[in-house]
N, C-alpha and C positions, 0 to 999 in steps of 0.2 A: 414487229415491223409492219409495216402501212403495206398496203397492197395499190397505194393511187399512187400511183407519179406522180412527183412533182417537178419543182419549177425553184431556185432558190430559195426553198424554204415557203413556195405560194403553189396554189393547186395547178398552177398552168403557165404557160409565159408571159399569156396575155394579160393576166391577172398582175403579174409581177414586173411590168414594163411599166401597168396605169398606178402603182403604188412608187415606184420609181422614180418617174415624171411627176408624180403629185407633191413629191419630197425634194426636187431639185431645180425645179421650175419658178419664180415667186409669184406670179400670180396663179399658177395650179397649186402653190402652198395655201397660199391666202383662201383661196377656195376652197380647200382641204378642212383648213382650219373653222372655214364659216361654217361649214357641215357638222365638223367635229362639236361642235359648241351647241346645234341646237339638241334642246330639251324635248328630245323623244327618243325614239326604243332606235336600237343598231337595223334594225332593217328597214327604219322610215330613213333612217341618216343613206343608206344605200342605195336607198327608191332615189333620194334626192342627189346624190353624189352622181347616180348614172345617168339621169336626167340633164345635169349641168355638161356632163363632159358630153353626153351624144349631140344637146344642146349646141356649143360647140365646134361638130363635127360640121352642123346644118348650117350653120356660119358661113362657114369653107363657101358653100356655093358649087359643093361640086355635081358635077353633070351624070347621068346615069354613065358608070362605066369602072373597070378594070377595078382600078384604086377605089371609088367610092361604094363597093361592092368588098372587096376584099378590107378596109376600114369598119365598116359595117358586121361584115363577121367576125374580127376581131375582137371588138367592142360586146360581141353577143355571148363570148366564153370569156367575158372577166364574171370573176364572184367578185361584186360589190359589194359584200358584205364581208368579205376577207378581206376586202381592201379597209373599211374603216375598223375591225377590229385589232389589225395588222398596225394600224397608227394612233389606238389610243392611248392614252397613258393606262 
């Protein structure tokens, strides 16, 4: 028996909210799957998966505050690399 908590079967909740939404969403599918697909090692697909979704975040436009502070720490305790091992074949 494992000594880390987890999260639904993922290391954390944050972790398992961004594999969640990447699965039931069609354009964060399609994006899933664009990563999924390129030709390199599981932690360049991660580098690029996190980038896309923080990417994303900067979108938003939002203003120093509350939510874009607590977003931001969210996003900084996903294992990205549990997220694309999590949905490979």
């Amino acid at each position: 028996m494992s000594d880390i908590a987890t999260y639904n079967g993922f290391v954390n909740r944050e972790t398992w909210l961004i594999s969640l939404w990447l699965n039931n969403d069609q354009a964060s599918y399609e994006l899933l799957g664009g990563v999924l697909r390129l030709s390199t090692t599981g932690f360049k697909k991660a580098e690029k998966l996190e980038a896309l979704v923080s990417n994303q975040m900067y979108d938003l436009e939002l203003e120093a505050s509350l939510w874009s502070d607590l977003l931001s720490t969210a996003l900084a305790k996903v294992d990205w690399l549990e997220v694309i091992k999590s949905n490979q074949d």
